[in-house]
N, C-alpha and C positions, 0 to 999 in steps of 0.2 A: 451844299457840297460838304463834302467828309473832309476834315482834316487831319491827315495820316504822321503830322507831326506831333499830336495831342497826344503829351503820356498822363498817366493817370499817377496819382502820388501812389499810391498802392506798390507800383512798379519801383520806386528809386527806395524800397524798403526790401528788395527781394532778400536778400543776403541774414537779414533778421528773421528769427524765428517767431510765429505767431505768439508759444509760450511767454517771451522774452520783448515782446509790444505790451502786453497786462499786465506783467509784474510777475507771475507764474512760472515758477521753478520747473526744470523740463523733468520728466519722471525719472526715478532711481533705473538703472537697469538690472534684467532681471537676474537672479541669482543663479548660479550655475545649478545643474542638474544631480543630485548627489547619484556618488559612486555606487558602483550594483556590489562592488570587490575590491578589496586592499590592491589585488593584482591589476585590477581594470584601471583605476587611478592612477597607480605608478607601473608604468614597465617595465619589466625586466628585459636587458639589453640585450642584444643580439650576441655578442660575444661569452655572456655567462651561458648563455643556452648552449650552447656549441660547448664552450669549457663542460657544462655541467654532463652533456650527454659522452664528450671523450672521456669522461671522467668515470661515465655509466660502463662503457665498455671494460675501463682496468679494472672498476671494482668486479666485473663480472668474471675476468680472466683472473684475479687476485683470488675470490673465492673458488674458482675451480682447481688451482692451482696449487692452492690450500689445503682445501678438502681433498685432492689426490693425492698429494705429499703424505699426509695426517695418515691418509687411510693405508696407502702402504707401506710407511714406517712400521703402526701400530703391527702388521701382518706380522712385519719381519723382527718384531722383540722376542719372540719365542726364541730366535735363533739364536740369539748372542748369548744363550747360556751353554754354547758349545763350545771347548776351551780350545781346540783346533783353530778357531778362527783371529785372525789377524787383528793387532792393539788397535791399529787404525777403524776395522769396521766396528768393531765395539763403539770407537768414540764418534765416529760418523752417523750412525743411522739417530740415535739421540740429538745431536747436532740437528741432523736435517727434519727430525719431528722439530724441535722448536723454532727452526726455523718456517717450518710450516706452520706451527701454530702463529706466527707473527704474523705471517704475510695473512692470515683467514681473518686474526682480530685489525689489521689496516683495512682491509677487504669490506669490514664490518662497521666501520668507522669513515672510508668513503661510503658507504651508504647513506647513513646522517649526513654529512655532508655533500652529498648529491641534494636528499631535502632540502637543506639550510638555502643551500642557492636556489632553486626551482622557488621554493617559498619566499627567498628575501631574506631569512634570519640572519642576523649582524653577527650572529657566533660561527659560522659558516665559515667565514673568512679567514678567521681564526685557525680553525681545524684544519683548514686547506693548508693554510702557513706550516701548520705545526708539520703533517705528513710528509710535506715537500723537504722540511728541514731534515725528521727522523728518516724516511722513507730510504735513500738511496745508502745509509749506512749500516742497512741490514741485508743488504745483498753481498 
Protein backbone atom coordinates (compact mmCIF):
# COMPACT_ATOMS: atom_id res chain seq x y z
CA UNK A 1 0.00 0.00 0.00
CA UNK A 2 0.99 3.76 -0.83
CA UNK A 3 1.77 5.87 1.91
CA UNK A 4 0.30 9.26 1.17
CA UNK A 5 2.03 10.66 4.29
CA UNK A 6 5.64 10.04 2.60
CA UNK A 7 7.22 13.44 1.65
CA UNK A 8 10.38 13.34 -0.03
CA UNK A 9 13.20 15.65 1.30
CA UNK A 10 13.30 17.31 -2.09
CA UNK A 11 9.86 18.87 -0.91
CA UNK A 12 10.97 20.67 2.68
CA UNK A 13 13.75 22.64 0.28
CA UNK A 14 11.01 24.23 -1.97
CA UNK A 15 11.52 27.78 -1.03
CA UNK A 16 15.49 27.28 -2.03
CA UNK A 17 16.62 27.89 -5.25
CA UNK A 18 18.44 25.19 -7.20
CA UNK A 19 21.30 27.73 -7.98
CA UNK A 20 21.81 28.42 -4.21
CA UNK A 21 21.75 24.32 -3.12
CA UNK A 22 25.46 24.18 -5.41
CA UNK A 23 27.03 27.16 -4.42
CA UNK A 24 26.09 28.98 -7.67
CA UNK A 25 25.43 32.51 -7.84
CA UNK A 26 22.05 33.13 -9.68
CA UNK A 27 22.85 34.95 -13.11
CA UNK A 28 23.33 38.95 -13.49
CA UNK A 29 20.06 40.23 -14.98
CA UNK A 30 19.97 41.40 -18.26
CA UNK A 31 20.99 44.89 -19.06
CA UNK A 32 18.32 47.25 -20.27
CA UNK A 33 17.84 47.69 -23.99
CA UNK A 34 19.69 50.94 -25.15
CA UNK A 35 17.64 54.06 -26.28
CA UNK A 36 16.77 54.41 -30.25
CA UNK A 37 16.59 58.66 -28.96
CA UNK A 38 17.76 61.15 -26.41
CA UNK A 39 13.70 61.91 -26.70
CA UNK A 40 12.58 58.02 -26.48
CA UNK A 41 14.69 57.70 -23.01
CA UNK A 42 13.58 60.77 -21.37
CA UNK A 43 10.04 62.26 -22.03
CA UNK A 44 8.98 65.20 -22.46
CA UNK A 45 5.98 66.20 -20.25
CA UNK A 46 2.73 66.64 -21.20
CA UNK A 47 2.44 70.19 -19.93
CA UNK A 48 5.70 71.68 -22.00
CA UNK A 49 3.98 70.24 -25.12
CA UNK A 50 0.81 72.09 -24.54
CA UNK A 51 3.10 75.29 -23.24
CA UNK A 52 5.34 74.67 -26.21
CA UNK A 53 2.42 74.52 -28.98
CA UNK A 54 0.38 77.76 -27.04
CA UNK A 55 3.54 79.12 -27.43
CA UNK A 56 3.51 78.18 -31.37
CA UNK A 57 0.36 79.85 -31.83
CA UNK A 58 1.64 83.67 -30.23
CA UNK A 59 4.87 83.37 -32.07
CA UNK A 60 2.80 82.82 -35.08
CA UNK A 61 0.28 85.83 -34.37
CA UNK A 62 3.45 87.93 -33.06
CA UNK A 63 5.18 87.49 -36.67
CA UNK A 64 1.94 88.40 -38.44
CA UNK A 65 1.56 91.12 -36.56
CA UNK A 66 4.93 92.31 -37.00
CA UNK A 67 5.24 91.93 -40.39
CA UNK A 68 1.81 93.85 -40.96
CA UNK A 69 2.84 96.58 -38.61
CA UNK A 70 6.53 96.84 -40.38
CA UNK A 71 4.87 96.81 -43.78
CA UNK A 72 2.50 99.53 -43.35
CA UNK A 73 4.42 101.83 -41.34
CA UNK A 74 7.26 101.54 -44.09
CA UNK A 75 4.15 102.52 -46.74
CA UNK A 76 3.25 105.46 -44.96
CA UNK A 77 7.04 107.26 -44.28
CA UNK A 78 6.69 108.84 -47.58
CA UNK A 79 4.09 110.82 -46.09
CA UNK A 80 5.52 112.57 -42.99
CA UNK A 81 7.47 114.71 -45.19
CA UNK A 82 4.24 116.69 -45.74
CA UNK A 83 4.60 119.68 -43.30
CA UNK A 84 0.51 119.90 -43.15
CA UNK A 85 0.49 116.99 -41.06
CA UNK A 86 -0.02 116.90 -37.32
CA UNK A 87 3.49 116.66 -34.57
CA UNK A 88 1.65 113.74 -33.16
CA UNK A 89 1.60 111.70 -36.60
CA UNK A 90 5.21 112.48 -37.29
CA UNK A 91 6.08 110.88 -34.05
CA UNK A 92 3.60 107.91 -34.18
CA UNK A 93 4.08 106.17 -37.27
CA UNK A 94 8.09 105.80 -36.29
CA UNK A 95 6.98 104.81 -32.71
CA UNK A 96 4.78 102.05 -34.19
CA UNK A 97 7.58 100.78 -36.81
CA UNK A 98 9.65 99.97 -33.91
CA UNK A 99 7.36 98.80 -32.17
CA UNK A 100 6.80 96.51 -34.85
CA UNK A 101 9.99 95.77 -35.34
CA UNK A 102 10.10 94.41 -31.48
CA UNK A 103 7.18 92.45 -31.53
CA UNK A 104 8.70 90.45 -35.23
CA UNK A 105 12.44 90.03 -33.31
CA UNK A 106 10.17 88.40 -29.80
CA UNK A 107 8.29 86.56 -32.61
CA UNK A 108 11.72 85.42 -33.86
CA UNK A 109 13.16 84.44 -30.57
CA UNK A 110 9.85 82.45 -29.47
CA UNK A 111 10.70 80.38 -32.23
CA UNK A 112 14.03 79.09 -30.80
CA UNK A 113 12.40 78.66 -27.96
CA UNK A 114 9.53 76.71 -29.23
CA UNK A 115 12.78 74.40 -30.28
CA UNK A 116 14.55 74.45 -26.96
CA UNK A 117 11.41 72.87 -25.49
CA UNK A 118 10.18 70.38 -28.04
CA UNK A 119 14.06 69.26 -28.03
CA UNK A 120 14.88 69.49 -24.25
CA UNK A 121 17.59 72.27 -24.43
CA UNK A 122 18.15 73.78 -20.78
CA UNK A 123 18.74 77.35 -22.56
CA UNK A 124 14.94 77.13 -23.42
CA UNK A 125 13.90 77.85 -20.16
CA UNK A 126 15.89 80.73 -19.92
CA UNK A 127 14.57 82.40 -22.90
CA UNK A 128 11.14 81.74 -21.94
CA UNK A 129 11.94 83.67 -18.48
CA UNK A 130 13.49 86.35 -20.17
CA UNK A 131 10.39 87.17 -22.71
CA UNK A 132 7.80 86.70 -19.98
CA UNK A 133 9.98 89.29 -18.00
CA UNK A 134 10.67 91.72 -21.21
CA UNK A 135 7.62 90.88 -23.16
CA UNK A 136 4.58 92.72 -21.43
CA UNK A 137 6.66 96.14 -21.10
CA UNK A 138 6.58 96.73 -24.60
CA UNK A 139 3.01 96.80 -25.27
Amino acid sequence: MWNSNFTFPEDNLAGISASTDVGIPPPPPPPPPPAQDKMEARKRPKGLTILSILWSLGCVYNLYTGFNAIRIDLDALPILSNPSLPEWLRFGIPAELSIGIIVTVFGIIQMFTIYGWWTGKPWSYKTALFLLSIYPFTL
